[in-house]
One Martini backbone bead per residue (centre of mass of N, CA, C, O) as a GRO file, in nm:
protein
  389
    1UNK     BB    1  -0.315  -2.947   2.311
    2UNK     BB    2  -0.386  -2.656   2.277
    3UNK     BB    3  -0.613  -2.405   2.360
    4UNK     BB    4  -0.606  -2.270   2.113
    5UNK     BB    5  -0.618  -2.457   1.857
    6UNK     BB    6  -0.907  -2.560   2.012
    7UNK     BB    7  -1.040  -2.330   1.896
    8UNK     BB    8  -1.001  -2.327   1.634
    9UNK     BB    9  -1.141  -2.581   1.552
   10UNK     BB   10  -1.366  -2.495   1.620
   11UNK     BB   11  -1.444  -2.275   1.410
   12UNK     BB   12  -1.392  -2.360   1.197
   13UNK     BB   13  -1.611  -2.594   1.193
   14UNK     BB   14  -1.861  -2.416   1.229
   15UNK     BB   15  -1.824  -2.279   0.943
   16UNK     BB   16  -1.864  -2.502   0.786
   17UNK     BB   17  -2.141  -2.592   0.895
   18UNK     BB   18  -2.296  -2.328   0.810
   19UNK     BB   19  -2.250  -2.316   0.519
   20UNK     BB   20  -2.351  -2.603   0.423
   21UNK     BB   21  -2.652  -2.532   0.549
   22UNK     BB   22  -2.716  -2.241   0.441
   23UNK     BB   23  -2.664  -2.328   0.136
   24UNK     BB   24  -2.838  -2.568   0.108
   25UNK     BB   25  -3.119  -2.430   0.192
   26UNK     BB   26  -3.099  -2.234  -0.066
   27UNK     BB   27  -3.027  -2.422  -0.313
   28UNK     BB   28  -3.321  -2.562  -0.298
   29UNK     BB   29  -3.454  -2.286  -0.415
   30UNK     BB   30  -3.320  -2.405  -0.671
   31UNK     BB   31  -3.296  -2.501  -1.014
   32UNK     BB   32  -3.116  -2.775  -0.930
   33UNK     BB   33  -2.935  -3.021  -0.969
   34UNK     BB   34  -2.845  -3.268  -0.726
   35UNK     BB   35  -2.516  -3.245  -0.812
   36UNK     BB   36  -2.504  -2.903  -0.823
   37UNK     BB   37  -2.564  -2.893  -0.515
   38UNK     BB   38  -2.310  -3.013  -0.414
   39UNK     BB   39  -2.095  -2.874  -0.540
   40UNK     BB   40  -2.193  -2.582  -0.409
   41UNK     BB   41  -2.105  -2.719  -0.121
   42UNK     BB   42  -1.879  -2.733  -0.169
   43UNK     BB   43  -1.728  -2.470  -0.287
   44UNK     BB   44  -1.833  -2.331  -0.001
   45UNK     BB   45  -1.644  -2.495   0.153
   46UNK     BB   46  -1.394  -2.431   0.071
   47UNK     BB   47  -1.387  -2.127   0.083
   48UNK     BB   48  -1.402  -2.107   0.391
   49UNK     BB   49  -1.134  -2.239   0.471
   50UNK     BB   50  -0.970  -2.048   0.349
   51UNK     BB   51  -1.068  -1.795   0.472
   52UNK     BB   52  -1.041  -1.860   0.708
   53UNK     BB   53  -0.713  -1.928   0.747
   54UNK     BB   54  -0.633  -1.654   0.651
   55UNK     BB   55  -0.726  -1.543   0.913
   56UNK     BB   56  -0.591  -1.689   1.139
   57UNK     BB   57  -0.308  -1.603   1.031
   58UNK     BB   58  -0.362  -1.292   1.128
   59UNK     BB   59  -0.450  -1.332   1.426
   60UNK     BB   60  -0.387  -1.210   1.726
   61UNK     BB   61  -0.672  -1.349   1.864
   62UNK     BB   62  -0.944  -1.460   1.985
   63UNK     BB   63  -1.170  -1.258   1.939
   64UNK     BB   64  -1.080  -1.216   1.655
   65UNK     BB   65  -1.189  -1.509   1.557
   66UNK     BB   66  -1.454  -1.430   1.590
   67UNK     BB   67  -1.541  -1.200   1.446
   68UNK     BB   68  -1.421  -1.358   1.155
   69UNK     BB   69  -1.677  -1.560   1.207
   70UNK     BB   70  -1.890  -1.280   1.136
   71UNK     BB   71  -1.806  -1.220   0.880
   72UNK     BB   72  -1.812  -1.388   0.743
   73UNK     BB   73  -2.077  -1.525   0.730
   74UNK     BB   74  -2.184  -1.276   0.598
   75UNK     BB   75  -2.078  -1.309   0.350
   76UNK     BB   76  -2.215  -1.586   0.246
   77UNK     BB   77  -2.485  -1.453   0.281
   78UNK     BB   78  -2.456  -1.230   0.040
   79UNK     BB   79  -2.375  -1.425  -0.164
   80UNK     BB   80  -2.639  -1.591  -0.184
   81UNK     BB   81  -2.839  -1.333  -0.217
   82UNK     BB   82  -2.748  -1.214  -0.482
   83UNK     BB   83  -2.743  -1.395  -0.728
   84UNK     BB   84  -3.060  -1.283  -0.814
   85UNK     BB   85  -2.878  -1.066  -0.956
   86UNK     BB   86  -2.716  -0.854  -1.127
   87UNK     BB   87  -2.395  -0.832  -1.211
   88UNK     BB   88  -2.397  -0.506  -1.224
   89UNK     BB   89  -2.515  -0.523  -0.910
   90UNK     BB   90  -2.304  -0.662  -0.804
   91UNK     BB   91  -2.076  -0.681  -0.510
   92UNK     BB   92  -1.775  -0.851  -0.591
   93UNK     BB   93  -1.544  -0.700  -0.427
   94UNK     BB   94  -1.572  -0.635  -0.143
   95UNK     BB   95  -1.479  -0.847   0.011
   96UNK     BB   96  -1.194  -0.904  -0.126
   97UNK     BB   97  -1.111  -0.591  -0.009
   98UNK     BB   98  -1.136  -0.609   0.265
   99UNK     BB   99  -0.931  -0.864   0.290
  100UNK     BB  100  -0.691  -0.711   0.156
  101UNK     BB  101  -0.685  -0.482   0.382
  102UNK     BB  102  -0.679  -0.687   0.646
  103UNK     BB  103  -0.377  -0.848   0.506
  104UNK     BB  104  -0.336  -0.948   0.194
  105UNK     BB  105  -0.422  -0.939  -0.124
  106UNK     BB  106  -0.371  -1.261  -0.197
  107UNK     BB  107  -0.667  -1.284  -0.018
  108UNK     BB  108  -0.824  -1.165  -0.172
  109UNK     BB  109  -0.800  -1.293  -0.432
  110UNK     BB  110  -0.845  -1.563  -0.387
  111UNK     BB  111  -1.158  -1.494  -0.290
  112UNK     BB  112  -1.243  -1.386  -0.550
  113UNK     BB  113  -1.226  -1.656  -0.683
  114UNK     BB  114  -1.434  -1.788  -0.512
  115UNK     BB  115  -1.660  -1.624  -0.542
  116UNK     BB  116  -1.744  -1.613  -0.862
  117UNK     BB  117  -1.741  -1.887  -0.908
  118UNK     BB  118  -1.997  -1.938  -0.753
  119UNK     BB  119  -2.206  -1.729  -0.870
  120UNK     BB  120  -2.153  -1.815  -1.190
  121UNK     BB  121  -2.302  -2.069  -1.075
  122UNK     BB  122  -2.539  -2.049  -0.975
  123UNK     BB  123  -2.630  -1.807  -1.189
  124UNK     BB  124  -2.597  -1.975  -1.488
  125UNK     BB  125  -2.304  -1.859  -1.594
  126UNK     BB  126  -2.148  -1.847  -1.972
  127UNK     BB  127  -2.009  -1.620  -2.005
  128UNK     BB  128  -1.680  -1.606  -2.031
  129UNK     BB  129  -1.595  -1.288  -2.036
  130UNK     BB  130  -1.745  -1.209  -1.760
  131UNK     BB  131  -1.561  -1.339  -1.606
  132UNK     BB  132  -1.325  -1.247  -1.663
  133UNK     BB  133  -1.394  -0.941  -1.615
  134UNK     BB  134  -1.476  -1.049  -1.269
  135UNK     BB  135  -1.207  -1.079  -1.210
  136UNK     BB  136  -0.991  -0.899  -1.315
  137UNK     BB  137  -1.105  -0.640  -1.150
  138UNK     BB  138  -1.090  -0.762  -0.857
  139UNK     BB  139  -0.763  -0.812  -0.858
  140UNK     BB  140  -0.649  -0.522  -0.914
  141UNK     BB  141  -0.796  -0.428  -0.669
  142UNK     BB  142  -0.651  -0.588  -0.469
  143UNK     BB  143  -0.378  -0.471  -0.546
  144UNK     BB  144  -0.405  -0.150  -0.494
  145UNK     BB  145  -0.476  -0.208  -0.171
  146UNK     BB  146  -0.121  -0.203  -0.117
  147UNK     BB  147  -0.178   0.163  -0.117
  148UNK     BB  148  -0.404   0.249   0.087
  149UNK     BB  149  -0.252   0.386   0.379
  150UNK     BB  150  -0.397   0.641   0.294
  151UNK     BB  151  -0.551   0.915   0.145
  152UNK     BB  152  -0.358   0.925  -0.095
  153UNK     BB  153  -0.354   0.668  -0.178
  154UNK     BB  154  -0.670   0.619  -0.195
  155UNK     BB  155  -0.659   0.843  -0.442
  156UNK     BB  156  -0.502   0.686  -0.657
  157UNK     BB  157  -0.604   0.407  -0.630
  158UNK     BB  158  -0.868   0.490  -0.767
  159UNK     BB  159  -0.784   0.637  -1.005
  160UNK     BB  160  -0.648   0.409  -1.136
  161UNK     BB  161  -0.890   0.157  -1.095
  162UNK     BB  162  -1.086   0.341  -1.316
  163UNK     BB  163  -0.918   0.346  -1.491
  164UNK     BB  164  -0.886   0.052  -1.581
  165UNK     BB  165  -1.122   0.008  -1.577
  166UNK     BB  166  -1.230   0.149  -1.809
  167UNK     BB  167  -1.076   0.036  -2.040
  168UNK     BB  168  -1.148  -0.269  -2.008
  169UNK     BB  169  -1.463  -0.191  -2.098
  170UNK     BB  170  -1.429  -0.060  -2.371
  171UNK     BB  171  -1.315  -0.311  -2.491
  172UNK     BB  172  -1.554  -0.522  -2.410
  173UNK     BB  173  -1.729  -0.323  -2.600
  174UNK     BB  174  -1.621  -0.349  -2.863
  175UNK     BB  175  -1.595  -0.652  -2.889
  176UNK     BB  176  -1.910  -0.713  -2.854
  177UNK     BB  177  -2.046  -0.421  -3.016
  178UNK     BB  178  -1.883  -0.214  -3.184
  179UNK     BB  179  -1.935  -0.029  -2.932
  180UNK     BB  180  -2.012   0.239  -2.695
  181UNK     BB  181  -2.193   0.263  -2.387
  182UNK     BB  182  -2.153   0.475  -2.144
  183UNK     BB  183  -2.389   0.398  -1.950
  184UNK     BB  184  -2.253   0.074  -1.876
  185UNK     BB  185  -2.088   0.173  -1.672
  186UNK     BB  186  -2.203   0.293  -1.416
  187UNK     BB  187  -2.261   0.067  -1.209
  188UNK     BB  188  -1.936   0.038  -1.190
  189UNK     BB  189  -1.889   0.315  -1.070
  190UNK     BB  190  -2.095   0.291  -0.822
  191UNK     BB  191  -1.927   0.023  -0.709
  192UNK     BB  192  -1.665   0.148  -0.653
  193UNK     BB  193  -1.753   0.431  -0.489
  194UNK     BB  194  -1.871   0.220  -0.246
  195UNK     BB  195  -1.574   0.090  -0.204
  196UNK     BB  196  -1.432   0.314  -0.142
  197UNK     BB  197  -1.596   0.437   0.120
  198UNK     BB  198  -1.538   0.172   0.262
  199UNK     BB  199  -1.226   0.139   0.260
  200UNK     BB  200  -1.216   0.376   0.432
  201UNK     BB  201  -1.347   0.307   0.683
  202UNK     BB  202  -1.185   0.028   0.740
  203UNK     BB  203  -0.914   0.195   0.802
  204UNK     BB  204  -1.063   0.383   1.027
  205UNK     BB  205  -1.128   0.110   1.186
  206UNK     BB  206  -0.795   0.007   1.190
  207UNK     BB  207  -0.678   0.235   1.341
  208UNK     BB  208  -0.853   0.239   1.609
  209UNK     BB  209  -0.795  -0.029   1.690
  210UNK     BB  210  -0.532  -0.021   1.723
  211UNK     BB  211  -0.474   0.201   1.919
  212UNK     BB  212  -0.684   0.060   2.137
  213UNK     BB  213  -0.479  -0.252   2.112
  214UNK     BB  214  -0.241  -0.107   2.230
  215UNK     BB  215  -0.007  -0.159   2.440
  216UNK     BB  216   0.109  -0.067   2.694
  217UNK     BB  217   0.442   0.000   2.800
  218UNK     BB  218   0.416  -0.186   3.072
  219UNK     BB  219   0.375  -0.437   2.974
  220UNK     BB  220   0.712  -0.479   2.876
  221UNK     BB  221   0.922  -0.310   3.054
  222UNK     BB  222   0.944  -0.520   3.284
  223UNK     BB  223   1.089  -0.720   3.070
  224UNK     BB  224   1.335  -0.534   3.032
  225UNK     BB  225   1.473  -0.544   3.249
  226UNK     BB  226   1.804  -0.607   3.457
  227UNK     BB  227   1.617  -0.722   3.714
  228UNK     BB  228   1.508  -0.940   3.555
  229UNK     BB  229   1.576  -1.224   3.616
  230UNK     BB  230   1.667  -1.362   3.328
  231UNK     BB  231   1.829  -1.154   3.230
  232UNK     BB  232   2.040  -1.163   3.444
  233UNK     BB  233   2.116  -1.426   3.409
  234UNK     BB  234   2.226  -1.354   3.116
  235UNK     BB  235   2.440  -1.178   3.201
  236UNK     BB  236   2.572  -1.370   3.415
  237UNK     BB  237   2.651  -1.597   3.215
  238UNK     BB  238   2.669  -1.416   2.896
  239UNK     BB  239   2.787  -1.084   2.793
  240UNK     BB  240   2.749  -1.155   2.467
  241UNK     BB  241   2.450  -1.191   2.460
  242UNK     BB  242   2.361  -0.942   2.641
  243UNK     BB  243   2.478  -0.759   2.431
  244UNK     BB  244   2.330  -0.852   2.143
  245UNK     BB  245   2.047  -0.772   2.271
  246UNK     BB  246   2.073  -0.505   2.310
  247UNK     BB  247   2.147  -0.380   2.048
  248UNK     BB  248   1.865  -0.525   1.921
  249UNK     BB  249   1.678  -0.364   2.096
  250UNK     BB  250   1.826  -0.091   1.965
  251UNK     BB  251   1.710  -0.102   1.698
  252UNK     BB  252   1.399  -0.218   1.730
  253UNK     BB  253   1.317   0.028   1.848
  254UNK     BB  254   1.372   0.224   1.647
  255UNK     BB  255   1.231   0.126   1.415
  256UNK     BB  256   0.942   0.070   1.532
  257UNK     BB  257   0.922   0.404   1.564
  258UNK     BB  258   0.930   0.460   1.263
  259UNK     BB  259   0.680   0.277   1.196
  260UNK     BB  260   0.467   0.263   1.422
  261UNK     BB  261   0.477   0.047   1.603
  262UNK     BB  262   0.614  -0.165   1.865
  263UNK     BB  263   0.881  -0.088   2.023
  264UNK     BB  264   0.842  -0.258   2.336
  265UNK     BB  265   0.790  -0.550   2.179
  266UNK     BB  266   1.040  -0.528   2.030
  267UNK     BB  267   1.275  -0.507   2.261
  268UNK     BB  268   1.178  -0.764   2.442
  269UNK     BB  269   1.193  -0.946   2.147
  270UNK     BB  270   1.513  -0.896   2.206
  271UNK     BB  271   1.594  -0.958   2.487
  272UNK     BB  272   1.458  -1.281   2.432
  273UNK     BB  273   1.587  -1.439   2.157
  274UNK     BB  274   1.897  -1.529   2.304
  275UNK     BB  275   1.813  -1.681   2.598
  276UNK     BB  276   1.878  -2.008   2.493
  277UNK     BB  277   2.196  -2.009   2.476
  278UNK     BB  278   2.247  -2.033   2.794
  279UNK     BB  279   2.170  -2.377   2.781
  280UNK     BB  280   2.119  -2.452   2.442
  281UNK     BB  281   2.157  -2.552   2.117
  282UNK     BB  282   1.849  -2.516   2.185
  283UNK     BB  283   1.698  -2.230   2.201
  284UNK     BB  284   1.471  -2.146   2.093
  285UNK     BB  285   1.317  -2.333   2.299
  286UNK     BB  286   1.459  -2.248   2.540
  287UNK     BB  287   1.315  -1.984   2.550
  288UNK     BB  288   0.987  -2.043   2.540
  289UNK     BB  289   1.067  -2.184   2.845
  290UNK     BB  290   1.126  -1.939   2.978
  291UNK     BB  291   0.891  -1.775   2.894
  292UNK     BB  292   0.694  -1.976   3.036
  293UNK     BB  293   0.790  -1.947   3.323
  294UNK     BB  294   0.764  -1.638   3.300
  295UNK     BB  295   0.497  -1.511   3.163
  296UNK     BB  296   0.516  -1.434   2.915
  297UNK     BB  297   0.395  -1.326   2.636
  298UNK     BB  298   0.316  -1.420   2.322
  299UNK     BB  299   0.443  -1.217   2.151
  300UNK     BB  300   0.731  -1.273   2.229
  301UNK     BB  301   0.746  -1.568   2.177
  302UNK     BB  302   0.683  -1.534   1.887
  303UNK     BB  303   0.973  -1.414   1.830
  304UNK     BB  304   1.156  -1.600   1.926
  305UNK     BB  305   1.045  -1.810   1.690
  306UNK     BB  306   1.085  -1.589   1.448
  307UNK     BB  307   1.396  -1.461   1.473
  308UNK     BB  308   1.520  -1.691   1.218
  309UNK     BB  309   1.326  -1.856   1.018
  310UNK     BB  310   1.341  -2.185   1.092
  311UNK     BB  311   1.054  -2.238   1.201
  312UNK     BB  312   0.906  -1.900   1.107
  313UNK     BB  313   0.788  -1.673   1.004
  314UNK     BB  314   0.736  -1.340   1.055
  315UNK     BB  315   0.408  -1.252   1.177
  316UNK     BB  316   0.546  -0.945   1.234
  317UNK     BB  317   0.661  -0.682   1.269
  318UNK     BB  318   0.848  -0.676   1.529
  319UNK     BB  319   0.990  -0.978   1.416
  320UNK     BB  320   1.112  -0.854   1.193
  321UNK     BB  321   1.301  -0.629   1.319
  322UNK     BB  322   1.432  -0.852   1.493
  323UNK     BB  323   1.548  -1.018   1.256
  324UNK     BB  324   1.703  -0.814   1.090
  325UNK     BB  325   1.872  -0.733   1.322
  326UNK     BB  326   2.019  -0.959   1.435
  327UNK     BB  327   2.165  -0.981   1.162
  328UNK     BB  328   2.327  -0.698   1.150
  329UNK     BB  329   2.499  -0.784   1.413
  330UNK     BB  330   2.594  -1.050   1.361
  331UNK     BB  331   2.751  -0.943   1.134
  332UNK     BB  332   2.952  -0.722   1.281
  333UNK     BB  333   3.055  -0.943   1.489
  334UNK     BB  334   3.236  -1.078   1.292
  335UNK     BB  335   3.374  -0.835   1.157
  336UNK     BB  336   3.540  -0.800   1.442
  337UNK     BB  337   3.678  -1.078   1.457
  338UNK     BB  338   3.822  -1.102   1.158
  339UNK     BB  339   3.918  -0.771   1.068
  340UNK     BB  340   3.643  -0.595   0.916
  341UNK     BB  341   3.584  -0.275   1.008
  342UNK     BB  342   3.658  -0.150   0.701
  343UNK     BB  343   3.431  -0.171   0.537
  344UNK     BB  344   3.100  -0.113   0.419
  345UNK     BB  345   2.809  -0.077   0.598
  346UNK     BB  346   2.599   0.033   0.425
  347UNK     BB  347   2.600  -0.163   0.216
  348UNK     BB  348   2.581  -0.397   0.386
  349UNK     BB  349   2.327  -0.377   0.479
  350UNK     BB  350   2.160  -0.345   0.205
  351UNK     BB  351   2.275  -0.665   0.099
  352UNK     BB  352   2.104  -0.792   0.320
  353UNK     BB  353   1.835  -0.647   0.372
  354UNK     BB  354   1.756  -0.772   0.054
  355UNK     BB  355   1.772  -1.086   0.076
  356UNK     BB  356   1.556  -1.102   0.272
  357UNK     BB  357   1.351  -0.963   0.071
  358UNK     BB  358   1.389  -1.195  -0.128
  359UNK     BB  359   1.393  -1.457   0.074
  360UNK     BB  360   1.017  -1.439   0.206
  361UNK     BB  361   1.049  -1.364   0.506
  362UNK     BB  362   0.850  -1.119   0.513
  363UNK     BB  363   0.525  -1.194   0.360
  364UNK     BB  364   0.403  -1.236   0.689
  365UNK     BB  365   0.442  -0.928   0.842
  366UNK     BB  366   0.336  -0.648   0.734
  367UNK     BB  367   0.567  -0.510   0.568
  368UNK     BB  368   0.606  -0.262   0.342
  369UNK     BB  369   0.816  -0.114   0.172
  370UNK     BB  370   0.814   0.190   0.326
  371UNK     BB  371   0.900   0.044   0.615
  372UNK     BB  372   1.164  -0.109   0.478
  373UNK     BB  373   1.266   0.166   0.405
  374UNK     BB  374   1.294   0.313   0.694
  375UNK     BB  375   1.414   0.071   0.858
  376UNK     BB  376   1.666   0.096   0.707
  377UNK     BB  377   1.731   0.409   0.763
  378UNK     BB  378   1.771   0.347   1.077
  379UNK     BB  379   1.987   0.189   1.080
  380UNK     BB  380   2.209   0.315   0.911
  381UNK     BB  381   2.203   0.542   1.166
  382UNK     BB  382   2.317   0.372   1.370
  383UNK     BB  383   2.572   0.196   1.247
  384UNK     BB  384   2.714   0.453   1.103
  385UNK     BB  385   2.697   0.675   1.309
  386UNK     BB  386   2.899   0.453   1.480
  387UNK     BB  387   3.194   0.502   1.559
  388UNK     BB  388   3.500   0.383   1.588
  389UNK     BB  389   3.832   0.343   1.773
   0.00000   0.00000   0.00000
C-alpha cells in the first residue's frame, strides 16, 4: 500500500471517530430516545464519509487533505450546534455552497441534503413543505455556484439565486397561508445575502491560493528538455512517437495558457503521455514506471494515466487538455496516412472535441464550459492555421 493511500485512510478514520464521538456526547443532551440516537450517528457518520471522499477526491496534496479534514470537522461542529436555532435563522447552505464552489456543484447538492435530513431529524421538524423548501433553495443555490466564476458571474448568480427564492418563498407562502407577508422573507434575504459575501471570500482565497501553490516554470521545464534522459531515449527509439509527443505538447501547452492553467505541466504530461510506448504494449504502466525511475513529480504521473481514460478519467484541467490534444493529434495522424488530407480538420474538431465531452470523461478534470469552450478554439487556431503543402 502507498503512502498516500494510508495517509488517506487515516484521515478517513480519524473522521469519522471524531463525528461518532462529537455527535454521540451532543445528542446525549438532547430528549432523544436510545434508538434515535444511534440513527443520528449513523446518518451523521455517513454524511461525513461522504463529504471526506468527495474532498480526498480532488485534494491536490497531504497537506490539502489536512486542511479538509478540519474544515469538516468545524462542518459538523455548526451544524450540530445550530440545532437549536430556528430554521429561518440557521445557514443551511453554507456549508453546501462553500463545497460547491471549492468542488464541484453536485458535491454541494448531495452535501446539502445530507445536512438538512441530519438537522431536521435531530430538531423533530414534521413539516414536509418546509424540508423540501430548503433542499429545494440549497440545491439551486449549489448549482448556480457553477456561473461565479467571476465578480460579474458573482452578481449575476446572486441576481438569480434572489429572484428564485423570492418566487419560491411567495409561493410557499401563498400556499400556507394564502397571503404573503413579506417581512418573513427577510431572515432568508439576509442568509442569502451573508452566503454570497462568504463565497465572495471563498473564490478571493481559492484564487490566491492557486497563485501562491502554483509551481515555478523551473520545475518541469527541466522535464521537457530534449536531452533529459528518458526523452532522449525515446527519441531515439521512436521519431513516431517522439514527434506526437512534440505536437501534443505544444498543442497542450497553448490550450493550457488559453484557460491560465499551468501551461509547463500540461507540456511536461504531454511529453511523457506516450513513453511507454517505446517499452511495452501496456505502455501506460510502462510510462508511470519510466516516470517514478526517473522521480518525476506526481502531477506528470498523474497526466500519464489519465491521458487516455482508460484507468481513470482525467482529474485535473492540465490531464483533461492533454486527454483531449492527443485524441486530435492522433486523429489527424490517421488521416494522414489513410490519405484524408483534404478533410475539413474544423469540423472534424468540433465533433471529436463534442463527443469527449458527451462521452463524461471530462467531469471530473474541473473544466468549465468556458475553459472548454476556450481550449477548442485554441486547438482549432492551431491546427487548422498550419496549412499543409
Amino acid at each position: 500500500m502507498r503512502k498516500n493511500a494510508k495517509i488517506k485512510y487515516i484521515i478517513l478514520f480519524t473522521a469519522f471517530v471524531y463525528t461518532v464521538v462529537f455527535s454521540q456526547y451532543f445528542i446525549n443532551r438532547q430528549p432523544l430516545f436510545e434508538y434515535e440516537k444511534q440513527s443520528v450517528v449513523a446518518l451523521v457518520a455517513f454524511s461525513a464519509l461522504f463529504f471526506l471522499m468527495c474532498m480526498l477526491k480532488y485534494s491536490p496534496s497531504q497537506s490539502g487533505w489536512g486542511i479538509f479534514l478540519v474544515l469538516y470537522c468545524l462542518f459538523i461542529g455548526l451544524q450540530l450546534v445550530f440545532i437549536n436555532m430556528q430554521p429561518a435563522y440557521v445557514p443551511l447552505f453554507l456549508p453546501a455552497v462553500i463545497i460547491a464552489l471549492m468542488y464541484r456543484p453536485y458535491c454541494g447538492m448531495a452535501f446539502h441534503l445530507m445536512y438538512c435530513i441530519l438537522y431536521f431529524y435531530i430538531s423533530n421538524q414534521t413539516d414536509l413543505k418546509m424540508i423540501v423548501y430548503w433542499i429545494l433553495t440549497g440545491i439551486i443555490f449549489c448549482f448556480v455556484t457553477e456561473f461565479m466564476t467571476d465578480l460579474n458571474g458573482m452578481i449575476n448568480s446572486g441576481l438569480i439565486y434572489i429572484i428564485t427564492y423570492a418566487i419560491i418563498t411567495i409561493l410557499r407562502l401563498r400556499y400556507e397561508d394564502n397571503k404573503i407577508d413579506y417581512f418573513m422573507m427577510l431572515p432568508g434575504l439576509l442568509q442569502i445575502f451573508v452566503t454570497i459575501m462568504i463565497c465572495f471570500l471563498v473564490i478571493v482565497g481559492k484564487k490566491f491560493i492557486d497563485i501562491r501553490k502554483k509551481p515555478s516554470k523551473s520545475k518541469y521545464v527541466n522535464y521537457c528538455n530534449e536531452d533529459f534522459k528518458p526523452i532522449a531515449e525515446m527519441r531515439d527509439t521512436s521519431l513516431r512517437v517522439f514527434y506526437h509527443s512534440l505536437e501534443v505538447a505544444d498543442l497542450s501547452a497553448a490550450a493550457a495558457s488559453a484557460i491560465n492553467a499551468d501551461a509547463m505541466l500540461a507540456r511536461a504530461g504531454a511529453m511523457y503521455h506516450d513513453i511507454g510506448k517505446t517499452m511495452s504494449s501496456n505502455y501506460v504502466k510502462a510510462g508511470v514506471l519510466v516516470a517514478k525511475e526517473y522521480n518525476l513529480p506526481k502531477e506528470i504521473i498523474d497526466i500519464i494515466e489519465e491521458h487516455n481514460g482508460k484507468i481513470r478519467k482525467p482529474a485535473s484541467k492540465e490531464a483533461a487538455i492533454v486527454y483531449l490534444a492527443d485524441t486530435l493529434a492522433s486523429t489527424r495522424d490517421y488521416m494522414m496516412k489513410t490519405g484524408n488530407q483534404k478533410m475539413d480538420e474544423k469540423k472534424i474538431i468540433d465533433n471529436i472535441m463534442m463527443l469527449r465531452l458527451d462521452s463524461e470523461m471530462l467531469d471530473e478534470s474541473g473544466l468549465t464550459l468556458s475553459d472548454f469552450r476556450e481550449i477548442k478554439k485554441t486547438f482549432i487556431e492551431i491546427m487548422c492555421g498550419n496549412e499543409r503543402k
